[in-house]
PDB file of N, CA, C and O in Angstrom, chain B, residues numbered from 101:
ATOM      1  N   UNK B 101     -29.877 -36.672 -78.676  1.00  0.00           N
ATOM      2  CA  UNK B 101     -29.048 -35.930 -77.774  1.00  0.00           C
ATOM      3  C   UNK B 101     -27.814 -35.425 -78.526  1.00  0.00           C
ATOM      4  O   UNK B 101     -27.065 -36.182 -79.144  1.00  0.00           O
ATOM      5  N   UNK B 102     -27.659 -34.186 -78.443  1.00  0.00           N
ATOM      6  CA  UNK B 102     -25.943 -33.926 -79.322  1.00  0.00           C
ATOM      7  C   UNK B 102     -24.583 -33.997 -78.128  1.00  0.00           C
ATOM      8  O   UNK B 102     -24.329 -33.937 -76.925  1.00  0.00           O
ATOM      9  N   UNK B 103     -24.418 -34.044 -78.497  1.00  0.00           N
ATOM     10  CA  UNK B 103     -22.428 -34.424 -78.265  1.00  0.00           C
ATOM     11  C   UNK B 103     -22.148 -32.996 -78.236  1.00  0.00           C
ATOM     12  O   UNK B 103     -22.546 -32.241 -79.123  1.00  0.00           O
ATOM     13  N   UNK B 104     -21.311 -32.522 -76.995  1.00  0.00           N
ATOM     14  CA  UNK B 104     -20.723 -31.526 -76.503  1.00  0.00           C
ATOM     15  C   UNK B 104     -19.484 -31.779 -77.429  1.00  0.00           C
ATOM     16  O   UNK B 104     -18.735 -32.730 -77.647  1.00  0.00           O
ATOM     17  N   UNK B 105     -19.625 -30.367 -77.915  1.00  0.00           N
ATOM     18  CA  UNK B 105     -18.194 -30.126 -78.498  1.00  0.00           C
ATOM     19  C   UNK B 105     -17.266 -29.135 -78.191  1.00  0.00           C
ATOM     20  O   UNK B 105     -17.525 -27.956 -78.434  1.00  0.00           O
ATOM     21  N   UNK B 106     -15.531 -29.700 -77.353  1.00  0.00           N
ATOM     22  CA  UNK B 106     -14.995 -28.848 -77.281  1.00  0.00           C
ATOM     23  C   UNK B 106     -14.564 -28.084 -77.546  1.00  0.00           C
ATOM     24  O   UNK B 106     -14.266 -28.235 -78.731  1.00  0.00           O
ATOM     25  N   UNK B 107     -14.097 -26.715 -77.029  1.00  0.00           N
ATOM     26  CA  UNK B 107     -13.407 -25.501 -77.770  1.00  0.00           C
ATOM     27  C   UNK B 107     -12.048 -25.277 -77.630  1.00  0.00           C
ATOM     28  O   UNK B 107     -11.909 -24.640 -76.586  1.00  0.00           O
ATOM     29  N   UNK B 108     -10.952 -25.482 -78.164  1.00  0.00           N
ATOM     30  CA  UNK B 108      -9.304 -25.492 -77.698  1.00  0.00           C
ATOM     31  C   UNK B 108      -9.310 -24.315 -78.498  1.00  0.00           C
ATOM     32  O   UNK B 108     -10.043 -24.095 -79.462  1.00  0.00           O
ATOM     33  N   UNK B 109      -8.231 -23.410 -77.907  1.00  0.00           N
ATOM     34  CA  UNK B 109      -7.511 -21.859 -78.652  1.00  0.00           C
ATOM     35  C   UNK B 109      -6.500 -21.884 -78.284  1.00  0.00           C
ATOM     36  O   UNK B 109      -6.561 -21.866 -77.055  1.00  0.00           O
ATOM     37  N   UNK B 110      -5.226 -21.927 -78.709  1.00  0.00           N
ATOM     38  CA  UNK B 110      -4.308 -21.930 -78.142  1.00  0.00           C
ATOM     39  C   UNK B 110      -3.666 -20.471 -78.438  1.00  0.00           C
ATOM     40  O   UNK B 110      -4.399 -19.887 -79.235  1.00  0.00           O
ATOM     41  N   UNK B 111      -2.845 -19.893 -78.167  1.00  0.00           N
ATOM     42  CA  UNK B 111      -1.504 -18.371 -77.887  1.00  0.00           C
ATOM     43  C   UNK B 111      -1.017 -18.526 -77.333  1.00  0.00           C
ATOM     44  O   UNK B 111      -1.093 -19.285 -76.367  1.00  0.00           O
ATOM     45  N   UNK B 112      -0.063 -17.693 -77.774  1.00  0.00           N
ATOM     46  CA  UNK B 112       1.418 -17.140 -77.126  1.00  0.00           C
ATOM     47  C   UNK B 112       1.111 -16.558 -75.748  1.00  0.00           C
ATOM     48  O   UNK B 112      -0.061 -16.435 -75.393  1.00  0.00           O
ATOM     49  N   UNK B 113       2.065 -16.219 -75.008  1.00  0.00           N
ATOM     50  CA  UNK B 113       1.990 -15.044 -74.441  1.00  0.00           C
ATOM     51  C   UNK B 113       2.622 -14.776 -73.540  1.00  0.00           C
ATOM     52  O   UNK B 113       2.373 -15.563 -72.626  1.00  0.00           O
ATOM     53  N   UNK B 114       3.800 -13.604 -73.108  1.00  0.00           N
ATOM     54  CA  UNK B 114       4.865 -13.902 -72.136  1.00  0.00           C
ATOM     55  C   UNK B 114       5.263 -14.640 -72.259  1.00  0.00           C
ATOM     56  O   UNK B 114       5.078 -15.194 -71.175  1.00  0.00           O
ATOM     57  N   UNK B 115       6.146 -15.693 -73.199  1.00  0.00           N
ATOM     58  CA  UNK B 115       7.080 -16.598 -73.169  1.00  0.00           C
ATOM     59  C   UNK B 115       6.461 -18.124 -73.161  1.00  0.00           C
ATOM     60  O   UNK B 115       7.115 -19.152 -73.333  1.00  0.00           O
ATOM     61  N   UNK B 116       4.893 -18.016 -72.896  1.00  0.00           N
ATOM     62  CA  UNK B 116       4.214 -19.711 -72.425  1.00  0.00           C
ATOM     63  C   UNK B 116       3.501 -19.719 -73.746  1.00  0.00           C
ATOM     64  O   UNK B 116       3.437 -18.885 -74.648  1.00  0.00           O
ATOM     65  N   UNK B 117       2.913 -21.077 -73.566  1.00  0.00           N
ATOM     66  CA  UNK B 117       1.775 -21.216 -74.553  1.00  0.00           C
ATOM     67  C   UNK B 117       0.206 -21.187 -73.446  1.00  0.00           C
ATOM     68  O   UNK B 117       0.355 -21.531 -72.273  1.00  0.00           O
ATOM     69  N   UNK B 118      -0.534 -20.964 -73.703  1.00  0.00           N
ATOM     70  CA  UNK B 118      -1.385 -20.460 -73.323  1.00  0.00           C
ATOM     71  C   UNK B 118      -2.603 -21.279 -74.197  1.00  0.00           C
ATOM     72  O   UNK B 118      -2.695 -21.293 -75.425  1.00  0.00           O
ATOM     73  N   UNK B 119      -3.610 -22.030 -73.121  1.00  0.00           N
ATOM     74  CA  UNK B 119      -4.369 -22.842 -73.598  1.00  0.00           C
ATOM     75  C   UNK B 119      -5.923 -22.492 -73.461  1.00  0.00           C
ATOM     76  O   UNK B 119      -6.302 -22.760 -72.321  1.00  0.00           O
ATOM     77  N   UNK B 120      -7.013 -21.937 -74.329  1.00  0.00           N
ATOM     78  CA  UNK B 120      -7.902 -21.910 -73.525  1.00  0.00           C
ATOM     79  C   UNK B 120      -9.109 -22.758 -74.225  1.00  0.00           C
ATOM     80  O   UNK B 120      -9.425 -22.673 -75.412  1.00  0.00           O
ATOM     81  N   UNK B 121      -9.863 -23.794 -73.002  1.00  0.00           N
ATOM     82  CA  UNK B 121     -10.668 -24.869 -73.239  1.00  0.00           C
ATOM     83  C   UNK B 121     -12.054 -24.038 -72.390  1.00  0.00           C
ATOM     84  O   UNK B 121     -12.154 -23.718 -71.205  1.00  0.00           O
ATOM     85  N   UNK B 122     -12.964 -23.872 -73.475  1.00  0.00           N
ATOM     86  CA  UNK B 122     -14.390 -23.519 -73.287  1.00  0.00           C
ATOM     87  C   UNK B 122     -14.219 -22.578 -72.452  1.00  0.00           C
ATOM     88  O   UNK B 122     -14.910 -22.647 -71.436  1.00  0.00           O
ATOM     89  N   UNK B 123     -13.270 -21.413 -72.588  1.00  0.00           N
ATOM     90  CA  UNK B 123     -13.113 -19.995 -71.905  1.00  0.00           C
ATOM     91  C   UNK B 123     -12.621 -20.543 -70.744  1.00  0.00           C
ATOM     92  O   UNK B 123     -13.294 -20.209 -69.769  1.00  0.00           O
ATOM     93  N   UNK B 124     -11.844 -21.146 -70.533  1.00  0.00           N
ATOM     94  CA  UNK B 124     -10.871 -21.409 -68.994  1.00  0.00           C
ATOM     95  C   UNK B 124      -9.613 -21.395 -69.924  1.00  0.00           C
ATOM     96  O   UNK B 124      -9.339 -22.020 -70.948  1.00  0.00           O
ATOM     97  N   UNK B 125      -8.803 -20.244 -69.030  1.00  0.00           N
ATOM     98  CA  UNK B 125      -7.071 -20.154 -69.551  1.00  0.00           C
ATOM     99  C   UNK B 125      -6.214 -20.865 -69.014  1.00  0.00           C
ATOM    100  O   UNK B 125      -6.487 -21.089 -67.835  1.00  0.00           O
ATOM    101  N   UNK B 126      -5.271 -21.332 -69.373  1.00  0.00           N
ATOM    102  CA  UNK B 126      -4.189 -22.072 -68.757  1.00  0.00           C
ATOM    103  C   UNK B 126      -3.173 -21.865 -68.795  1.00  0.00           C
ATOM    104  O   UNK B 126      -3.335 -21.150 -69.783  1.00  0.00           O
ATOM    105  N   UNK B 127      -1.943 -21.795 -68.600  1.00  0.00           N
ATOM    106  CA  UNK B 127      -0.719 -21.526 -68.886  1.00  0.00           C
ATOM    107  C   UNK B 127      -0.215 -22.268 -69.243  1.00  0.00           C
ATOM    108  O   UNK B 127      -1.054 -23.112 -68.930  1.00  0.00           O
ATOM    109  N   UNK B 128       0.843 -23.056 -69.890  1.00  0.00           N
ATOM    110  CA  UNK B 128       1.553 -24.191 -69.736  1.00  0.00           C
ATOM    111  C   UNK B 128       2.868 -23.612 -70.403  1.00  0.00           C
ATOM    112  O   UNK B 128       3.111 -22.688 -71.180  1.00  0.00           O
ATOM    113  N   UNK B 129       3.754 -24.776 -69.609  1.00  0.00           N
ATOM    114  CA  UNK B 129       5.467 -24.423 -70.232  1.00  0.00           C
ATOM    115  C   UNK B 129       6.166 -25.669 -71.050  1.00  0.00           C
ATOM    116  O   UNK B 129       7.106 -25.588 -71.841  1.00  0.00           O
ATOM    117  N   UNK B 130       5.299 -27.081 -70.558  1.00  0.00           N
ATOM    118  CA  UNK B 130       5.887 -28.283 -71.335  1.00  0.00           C
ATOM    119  C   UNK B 130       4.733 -29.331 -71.909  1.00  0.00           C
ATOM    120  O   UNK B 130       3.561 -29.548 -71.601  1.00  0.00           O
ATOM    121  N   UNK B 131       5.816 -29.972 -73.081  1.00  0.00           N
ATOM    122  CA  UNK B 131       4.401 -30.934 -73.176  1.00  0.00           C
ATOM    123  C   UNK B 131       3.817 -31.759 -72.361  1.00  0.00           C
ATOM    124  O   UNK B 131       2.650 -32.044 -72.629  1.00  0.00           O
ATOM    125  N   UNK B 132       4.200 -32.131 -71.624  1.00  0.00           N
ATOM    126  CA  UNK B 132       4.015 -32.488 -70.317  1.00  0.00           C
ATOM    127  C   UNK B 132       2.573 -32.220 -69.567  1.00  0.00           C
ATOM    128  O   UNK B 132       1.549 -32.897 -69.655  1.00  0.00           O
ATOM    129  N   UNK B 133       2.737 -31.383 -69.032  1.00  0.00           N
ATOM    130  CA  UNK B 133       1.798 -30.093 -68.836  1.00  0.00           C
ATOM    131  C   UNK B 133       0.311 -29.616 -69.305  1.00  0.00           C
ATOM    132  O   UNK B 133      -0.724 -29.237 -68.756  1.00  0.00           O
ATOM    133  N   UNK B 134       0.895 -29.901 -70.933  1.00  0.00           N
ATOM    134  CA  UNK B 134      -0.236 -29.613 -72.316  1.00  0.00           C
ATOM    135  C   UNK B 134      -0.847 -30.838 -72.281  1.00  0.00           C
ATOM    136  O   UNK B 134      -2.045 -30.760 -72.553  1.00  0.00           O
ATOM    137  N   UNK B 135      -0.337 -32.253 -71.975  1.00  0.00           N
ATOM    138  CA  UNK B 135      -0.658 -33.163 -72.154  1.00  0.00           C
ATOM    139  C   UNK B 135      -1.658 -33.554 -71.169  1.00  0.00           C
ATOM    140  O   UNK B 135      -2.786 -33.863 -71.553  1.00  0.00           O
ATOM    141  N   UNK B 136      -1.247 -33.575 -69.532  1.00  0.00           N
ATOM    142  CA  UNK B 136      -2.238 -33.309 -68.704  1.00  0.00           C
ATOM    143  C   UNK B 136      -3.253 -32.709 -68.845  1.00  0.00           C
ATOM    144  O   UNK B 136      -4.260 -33.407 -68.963  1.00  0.00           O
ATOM    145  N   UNK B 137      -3.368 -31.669 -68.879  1.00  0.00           N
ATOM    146  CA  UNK B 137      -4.328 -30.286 -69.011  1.00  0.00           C
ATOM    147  C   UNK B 137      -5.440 -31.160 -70.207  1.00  0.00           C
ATOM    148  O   UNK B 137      -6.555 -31.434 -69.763  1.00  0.00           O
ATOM    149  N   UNK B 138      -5.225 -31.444 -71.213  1.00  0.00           N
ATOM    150  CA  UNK B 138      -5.687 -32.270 -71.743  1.00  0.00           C
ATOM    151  C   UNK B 138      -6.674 -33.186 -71.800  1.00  0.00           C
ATOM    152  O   UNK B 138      -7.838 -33.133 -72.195  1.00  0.00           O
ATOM    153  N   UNK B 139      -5.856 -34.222 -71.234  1.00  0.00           N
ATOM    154  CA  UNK B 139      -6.635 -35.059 -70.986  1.00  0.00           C
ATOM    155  C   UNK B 139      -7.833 -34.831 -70.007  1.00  0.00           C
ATOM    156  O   UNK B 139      -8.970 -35.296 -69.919  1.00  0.00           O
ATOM    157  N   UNK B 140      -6.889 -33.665 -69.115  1.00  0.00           N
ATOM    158  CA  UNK B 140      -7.970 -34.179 -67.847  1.00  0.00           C
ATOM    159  C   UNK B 140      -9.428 -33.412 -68.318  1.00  0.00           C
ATOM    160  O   UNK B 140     -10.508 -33.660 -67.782  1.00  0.00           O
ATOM    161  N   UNK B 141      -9.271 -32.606 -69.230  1.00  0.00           N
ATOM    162  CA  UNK B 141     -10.693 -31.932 -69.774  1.00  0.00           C
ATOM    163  C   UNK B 141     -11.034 -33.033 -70.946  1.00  0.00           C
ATOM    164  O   UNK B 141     -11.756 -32.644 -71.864  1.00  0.00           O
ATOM    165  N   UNK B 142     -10.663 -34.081 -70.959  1.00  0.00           N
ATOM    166  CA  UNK B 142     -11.242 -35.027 -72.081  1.00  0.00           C
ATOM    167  C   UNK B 142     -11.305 -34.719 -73.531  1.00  0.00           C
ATOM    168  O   UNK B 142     -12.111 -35.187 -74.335  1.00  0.00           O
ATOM    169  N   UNK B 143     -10.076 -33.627 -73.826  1.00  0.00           N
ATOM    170  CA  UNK B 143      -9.937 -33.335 -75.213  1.00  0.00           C
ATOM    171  C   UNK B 143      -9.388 -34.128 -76.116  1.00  0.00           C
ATOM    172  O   UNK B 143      -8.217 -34.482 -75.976  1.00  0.00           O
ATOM    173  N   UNK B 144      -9.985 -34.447 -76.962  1.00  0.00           N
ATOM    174  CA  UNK B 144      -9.704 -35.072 -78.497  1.00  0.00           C
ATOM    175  C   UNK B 144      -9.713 -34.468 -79.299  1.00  0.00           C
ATOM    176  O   UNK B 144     -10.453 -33.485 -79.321  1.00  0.00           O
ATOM    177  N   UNK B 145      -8.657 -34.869 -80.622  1.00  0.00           N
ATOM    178  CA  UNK B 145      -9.212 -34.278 -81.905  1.00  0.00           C
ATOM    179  C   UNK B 145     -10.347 -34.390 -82.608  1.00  0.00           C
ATOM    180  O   UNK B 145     -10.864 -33.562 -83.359  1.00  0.00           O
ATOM    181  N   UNK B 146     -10.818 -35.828 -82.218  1.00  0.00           N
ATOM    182  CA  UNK B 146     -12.344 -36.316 -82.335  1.00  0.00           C
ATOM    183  C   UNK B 146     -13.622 -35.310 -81.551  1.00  0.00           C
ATOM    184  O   UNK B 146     -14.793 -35.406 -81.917  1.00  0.00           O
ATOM    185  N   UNK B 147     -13.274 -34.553 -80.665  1.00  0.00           N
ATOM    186  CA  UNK B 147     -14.757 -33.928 -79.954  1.00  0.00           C
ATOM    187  C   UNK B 147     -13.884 -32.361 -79.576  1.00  0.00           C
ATOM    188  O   UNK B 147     -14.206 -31.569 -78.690  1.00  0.00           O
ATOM    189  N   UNK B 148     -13.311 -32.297 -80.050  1.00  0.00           N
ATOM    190  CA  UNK B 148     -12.658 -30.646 -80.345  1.00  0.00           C
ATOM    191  C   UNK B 148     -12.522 -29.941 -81.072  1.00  0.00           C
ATOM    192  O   UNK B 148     -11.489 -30.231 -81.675  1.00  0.00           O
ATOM    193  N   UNK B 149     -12.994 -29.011 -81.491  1.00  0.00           N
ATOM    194  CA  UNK B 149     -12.356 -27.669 -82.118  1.00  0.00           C
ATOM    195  C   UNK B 149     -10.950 -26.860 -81.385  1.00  0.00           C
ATOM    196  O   UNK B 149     -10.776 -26.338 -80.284  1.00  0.00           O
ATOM    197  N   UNK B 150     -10.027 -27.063 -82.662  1.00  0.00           N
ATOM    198  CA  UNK B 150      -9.137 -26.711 -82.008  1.00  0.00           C
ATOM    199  C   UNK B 150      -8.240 -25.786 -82.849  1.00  0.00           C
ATOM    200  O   UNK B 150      -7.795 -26.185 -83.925  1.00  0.00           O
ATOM    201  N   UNK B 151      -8.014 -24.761 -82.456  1.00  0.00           N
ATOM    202  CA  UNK B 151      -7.507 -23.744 -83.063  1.00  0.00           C
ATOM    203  C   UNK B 151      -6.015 -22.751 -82.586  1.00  0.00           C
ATOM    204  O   UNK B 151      -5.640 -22.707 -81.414  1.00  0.00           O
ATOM    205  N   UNK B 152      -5.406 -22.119 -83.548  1.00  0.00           N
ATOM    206  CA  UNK B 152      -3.983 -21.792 -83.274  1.00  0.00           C
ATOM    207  C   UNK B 152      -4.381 -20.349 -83.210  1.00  0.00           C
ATOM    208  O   UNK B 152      -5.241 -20.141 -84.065  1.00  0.00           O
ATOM    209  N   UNK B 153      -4.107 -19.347 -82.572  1.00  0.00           N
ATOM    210  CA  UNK B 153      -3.763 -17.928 -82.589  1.00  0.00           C
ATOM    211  C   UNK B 153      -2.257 -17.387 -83.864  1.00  0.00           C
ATOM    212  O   UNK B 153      -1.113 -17.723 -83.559  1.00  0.00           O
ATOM    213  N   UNK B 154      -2.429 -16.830 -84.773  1.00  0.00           N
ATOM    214  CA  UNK B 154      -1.300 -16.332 -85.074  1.00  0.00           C
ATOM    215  C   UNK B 154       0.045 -15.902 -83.938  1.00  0.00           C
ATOM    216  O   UNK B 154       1.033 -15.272 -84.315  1.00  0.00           O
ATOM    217  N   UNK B 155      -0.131 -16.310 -82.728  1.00  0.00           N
ATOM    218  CA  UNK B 155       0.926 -15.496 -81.896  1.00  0.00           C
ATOM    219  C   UNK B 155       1.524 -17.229 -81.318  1.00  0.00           C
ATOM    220  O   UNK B 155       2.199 -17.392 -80.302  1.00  0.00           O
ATOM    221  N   UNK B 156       1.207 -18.016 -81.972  1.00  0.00           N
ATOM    222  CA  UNK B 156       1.738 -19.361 -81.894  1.00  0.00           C
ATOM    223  C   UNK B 156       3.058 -19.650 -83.446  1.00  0.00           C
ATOM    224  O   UNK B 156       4.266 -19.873 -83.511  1.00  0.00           O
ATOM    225  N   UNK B 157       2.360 -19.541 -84.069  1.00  0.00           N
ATOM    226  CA  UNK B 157       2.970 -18.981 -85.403  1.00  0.00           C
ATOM    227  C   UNK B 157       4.821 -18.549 -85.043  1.00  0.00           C
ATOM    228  O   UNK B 157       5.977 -18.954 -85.171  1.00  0.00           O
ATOM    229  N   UNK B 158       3.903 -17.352 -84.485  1.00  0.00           N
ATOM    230  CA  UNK B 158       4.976 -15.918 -84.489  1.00  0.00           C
ATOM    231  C   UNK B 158       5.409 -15.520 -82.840  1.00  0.00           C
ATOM    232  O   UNK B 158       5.404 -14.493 -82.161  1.00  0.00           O
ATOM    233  N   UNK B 159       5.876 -17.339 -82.579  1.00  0.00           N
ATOM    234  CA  UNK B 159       5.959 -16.796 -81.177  1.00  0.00           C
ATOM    235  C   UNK B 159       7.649 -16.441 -80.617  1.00  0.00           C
ATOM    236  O   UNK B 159       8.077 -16.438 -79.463  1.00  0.00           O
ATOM    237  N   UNK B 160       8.226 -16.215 -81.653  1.00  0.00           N
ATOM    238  CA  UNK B 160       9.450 -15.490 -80.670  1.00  0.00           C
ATOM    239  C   UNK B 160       9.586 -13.782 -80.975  1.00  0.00           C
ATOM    240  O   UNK B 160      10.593 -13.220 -81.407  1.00  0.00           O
ATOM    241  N   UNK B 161       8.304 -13.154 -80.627  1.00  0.00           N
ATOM    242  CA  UNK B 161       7.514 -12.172 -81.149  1.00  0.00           C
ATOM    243  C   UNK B 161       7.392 -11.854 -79.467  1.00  0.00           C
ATOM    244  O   UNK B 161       7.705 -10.799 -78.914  1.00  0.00           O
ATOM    245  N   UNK B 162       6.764 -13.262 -78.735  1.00  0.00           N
ATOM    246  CA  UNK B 162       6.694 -13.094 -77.577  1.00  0.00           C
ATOM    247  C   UNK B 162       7.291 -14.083 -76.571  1.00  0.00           C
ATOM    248  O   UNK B 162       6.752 -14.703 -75.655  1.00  0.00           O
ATOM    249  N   UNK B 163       8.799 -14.047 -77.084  1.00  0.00           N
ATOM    250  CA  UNK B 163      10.049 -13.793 -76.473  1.00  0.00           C
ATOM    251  C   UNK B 163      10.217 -15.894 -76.046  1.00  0.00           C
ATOM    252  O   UNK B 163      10.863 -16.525 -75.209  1.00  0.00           O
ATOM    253  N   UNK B 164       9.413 -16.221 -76.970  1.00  0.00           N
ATOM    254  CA  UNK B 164       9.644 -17.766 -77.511  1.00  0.00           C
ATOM    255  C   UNK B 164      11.165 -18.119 -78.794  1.00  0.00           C
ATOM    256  O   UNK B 164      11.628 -17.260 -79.545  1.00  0.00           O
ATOM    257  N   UNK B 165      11.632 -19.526 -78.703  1.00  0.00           N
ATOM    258  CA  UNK B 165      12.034 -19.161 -79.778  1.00  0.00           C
ATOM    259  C   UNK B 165      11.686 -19.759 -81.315  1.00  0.00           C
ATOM    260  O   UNK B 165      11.045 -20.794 -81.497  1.00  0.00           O
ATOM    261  N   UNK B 166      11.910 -19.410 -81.753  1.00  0.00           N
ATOM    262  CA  UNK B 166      11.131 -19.994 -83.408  1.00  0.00           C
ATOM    263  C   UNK B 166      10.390 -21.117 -83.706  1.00  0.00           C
ATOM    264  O   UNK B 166      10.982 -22.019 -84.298  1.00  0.00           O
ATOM    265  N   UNK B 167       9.390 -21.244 -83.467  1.00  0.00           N
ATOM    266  CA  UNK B 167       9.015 -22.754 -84.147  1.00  0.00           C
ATOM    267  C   UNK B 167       8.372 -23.736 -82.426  1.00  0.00           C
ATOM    268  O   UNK B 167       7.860 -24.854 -82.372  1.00  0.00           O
ATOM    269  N   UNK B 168       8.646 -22.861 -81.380  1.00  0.00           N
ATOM    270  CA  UNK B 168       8.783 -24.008 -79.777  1.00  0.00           C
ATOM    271  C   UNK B 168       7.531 -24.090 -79.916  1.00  0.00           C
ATOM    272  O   UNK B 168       7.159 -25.261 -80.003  1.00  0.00           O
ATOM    273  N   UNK B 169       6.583 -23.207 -79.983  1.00  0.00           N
ATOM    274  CA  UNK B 169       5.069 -23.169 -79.227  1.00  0.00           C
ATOM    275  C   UNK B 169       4.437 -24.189 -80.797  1.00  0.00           C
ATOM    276  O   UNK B 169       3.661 -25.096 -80.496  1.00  0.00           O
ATOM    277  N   UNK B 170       4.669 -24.076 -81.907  1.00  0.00           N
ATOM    278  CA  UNK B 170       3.940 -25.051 -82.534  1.00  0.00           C
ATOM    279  C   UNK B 170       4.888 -26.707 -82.121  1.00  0.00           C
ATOM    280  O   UNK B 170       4.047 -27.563 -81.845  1.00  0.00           O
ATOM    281  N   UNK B 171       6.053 -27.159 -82.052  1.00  0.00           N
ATOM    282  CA  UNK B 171       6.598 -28.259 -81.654  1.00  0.00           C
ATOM    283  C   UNK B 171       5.504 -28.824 -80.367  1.00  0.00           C
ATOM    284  O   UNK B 171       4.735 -29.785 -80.341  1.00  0.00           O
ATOM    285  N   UNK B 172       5.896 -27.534 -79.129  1.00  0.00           N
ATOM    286  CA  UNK B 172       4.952 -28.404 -77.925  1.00  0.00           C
ATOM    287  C   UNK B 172       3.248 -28.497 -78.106  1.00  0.00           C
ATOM    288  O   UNK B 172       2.467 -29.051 -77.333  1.00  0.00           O
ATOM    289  N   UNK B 173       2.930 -27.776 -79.375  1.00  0.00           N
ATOM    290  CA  UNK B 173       1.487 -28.028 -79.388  1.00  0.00           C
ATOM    291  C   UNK B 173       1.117 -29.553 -79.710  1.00  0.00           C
ATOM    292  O   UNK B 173       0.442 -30.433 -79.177  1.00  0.00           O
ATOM    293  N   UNK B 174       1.959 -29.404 -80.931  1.00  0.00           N
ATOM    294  CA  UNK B 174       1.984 -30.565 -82.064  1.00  0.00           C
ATOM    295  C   UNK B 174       2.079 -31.722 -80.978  1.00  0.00           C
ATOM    296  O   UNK B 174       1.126 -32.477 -80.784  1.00  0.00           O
ATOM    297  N   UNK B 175       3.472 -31.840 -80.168  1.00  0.00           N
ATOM    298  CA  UNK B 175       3.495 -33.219 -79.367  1.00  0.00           C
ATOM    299  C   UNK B 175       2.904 -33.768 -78.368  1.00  0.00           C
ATOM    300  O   UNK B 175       3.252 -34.895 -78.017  1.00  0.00           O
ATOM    301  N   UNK B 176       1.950 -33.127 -77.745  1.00  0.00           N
ATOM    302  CA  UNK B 176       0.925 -32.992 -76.935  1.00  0.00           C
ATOM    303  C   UNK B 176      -0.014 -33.289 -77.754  1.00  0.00           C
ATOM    304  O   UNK B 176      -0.419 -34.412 -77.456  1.00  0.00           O
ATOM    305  N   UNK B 177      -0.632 -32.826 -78.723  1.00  0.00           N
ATOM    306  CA  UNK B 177      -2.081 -33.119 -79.656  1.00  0.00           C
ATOM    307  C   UNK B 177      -1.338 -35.178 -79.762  1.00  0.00           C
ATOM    308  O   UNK B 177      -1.876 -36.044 -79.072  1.00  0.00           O
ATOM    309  N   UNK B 178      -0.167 -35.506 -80.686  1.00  0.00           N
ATOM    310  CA  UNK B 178      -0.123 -36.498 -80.602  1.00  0.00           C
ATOM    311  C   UNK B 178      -0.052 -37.319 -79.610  1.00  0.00           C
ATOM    312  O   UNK B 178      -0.318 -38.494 -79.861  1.00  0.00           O
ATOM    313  N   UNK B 179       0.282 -36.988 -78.358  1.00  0.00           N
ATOM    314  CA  UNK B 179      -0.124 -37.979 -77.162  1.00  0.00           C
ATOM    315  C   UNK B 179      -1.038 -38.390 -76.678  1.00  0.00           C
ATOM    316  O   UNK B 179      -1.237 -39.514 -76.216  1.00  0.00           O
ATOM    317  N   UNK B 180      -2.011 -37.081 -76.765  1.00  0.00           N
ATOM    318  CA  UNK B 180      -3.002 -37.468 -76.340  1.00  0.00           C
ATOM    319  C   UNK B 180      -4.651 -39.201 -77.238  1.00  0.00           C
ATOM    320  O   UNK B 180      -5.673 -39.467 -76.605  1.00  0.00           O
TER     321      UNK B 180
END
């Protein structure tokens, strides 16, 4: 039997980070939020693919400021 493997993408966009797990989008504004969203789809670094958009990067591009959208990614991936 194989093991479902998830798909995480994360972007920018309008000011949020923007999460999408196996083509469902999400919005989120805190780690908080990221952290929920998360779990409740049973994401791990262990059974995920998980990937950054350049507009995470370069997100006070879209009206973030420098560096926020990789911080709340980052502290959310470690909570979980």
């Amino acid at each position: 039997m194989c093991k479902r493997v998830n798909n995480v993408f994360f972007s920018v966009s309008n000011s949020n980070v923007v999460c999408n797990i196996n083509e469902e989008e999400t919005v989120v504004k805190t780690v908080k939020q990221l952290v929920t969203l998360l779990k409740q789809n049973n994401i791990t670094t262990n059974n995920s693919n998980i990937f950054c958009s350049s507009s995470v990067e370069f997100c006070e591009e879209d009206g973030m400021l420098a560096g926020t959208a990789d911080v709340l990614i980052d502290e959310a991936l470690v909570s979980i």
